[in-house]
C-alpha positions as CSV (number, residue, x, y, z in Angstrom):
1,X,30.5,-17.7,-15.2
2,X,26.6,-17.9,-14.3
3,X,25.4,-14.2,-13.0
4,X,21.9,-15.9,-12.0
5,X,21.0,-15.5,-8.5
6,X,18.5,-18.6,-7.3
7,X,16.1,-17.9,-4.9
8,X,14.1,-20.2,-2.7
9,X,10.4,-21.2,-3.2
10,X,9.9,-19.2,0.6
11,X,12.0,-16.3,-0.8
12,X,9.8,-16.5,-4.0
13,X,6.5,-16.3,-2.6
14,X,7.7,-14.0,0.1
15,X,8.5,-11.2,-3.1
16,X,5.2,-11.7,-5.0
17,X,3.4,-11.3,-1.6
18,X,5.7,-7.9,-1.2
19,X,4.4,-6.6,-4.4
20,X,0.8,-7.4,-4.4
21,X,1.1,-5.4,-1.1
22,X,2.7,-2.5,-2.6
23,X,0.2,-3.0,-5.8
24,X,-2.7,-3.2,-3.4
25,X,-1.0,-0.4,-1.3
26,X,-1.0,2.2,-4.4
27,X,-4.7,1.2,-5.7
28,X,-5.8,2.1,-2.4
29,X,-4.0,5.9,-2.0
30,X,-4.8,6.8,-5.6
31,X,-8.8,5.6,-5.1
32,X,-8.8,7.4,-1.6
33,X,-10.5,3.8,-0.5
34,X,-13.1,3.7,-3.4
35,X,-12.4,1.1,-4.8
36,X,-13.8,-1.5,-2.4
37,X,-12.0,-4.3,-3.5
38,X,-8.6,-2.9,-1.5
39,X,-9.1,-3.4,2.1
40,X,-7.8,-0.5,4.0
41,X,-9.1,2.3,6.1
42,X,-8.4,6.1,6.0
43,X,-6.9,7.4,9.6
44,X,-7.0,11.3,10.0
45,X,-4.8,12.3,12.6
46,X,-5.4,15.5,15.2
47,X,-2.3,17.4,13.1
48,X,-3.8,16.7,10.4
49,X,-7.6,18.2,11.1
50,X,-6.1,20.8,12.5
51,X,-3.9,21.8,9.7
52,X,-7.2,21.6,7.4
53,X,-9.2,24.7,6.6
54,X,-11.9,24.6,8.7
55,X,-14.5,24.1,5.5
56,X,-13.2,20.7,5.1
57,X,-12.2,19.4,8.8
């Protein structure tokens, strides 16, 4: 009995492309965006400034 699954060359590339998005994904919350080789943007919403001490918002 073969317990191999077979996936497609689309299926393939479509679950390396999913993990260099969660790879890229984690590089850029850890780095907070400094590591400029991560595209990505930081978005700060109203609930969040507000819930901020007012020293850092």
């Amino acid at each position: 009995m073969n317990d191999q699954i077979t996936l497609s060359a689309k299926e393939q590339t479509e679950i390396g492309r999913a993990a260099m998005i969660a790879e890229q994904n984690d590089r850029f919350r850890k780095t907070w965006g400094a590591d400029v080789t991560v595209p990505g943007q930081i978005v700060v919403t109203p609930g969040i400034t507000w819930a901020l001490p007012s020293a850092m918002a």
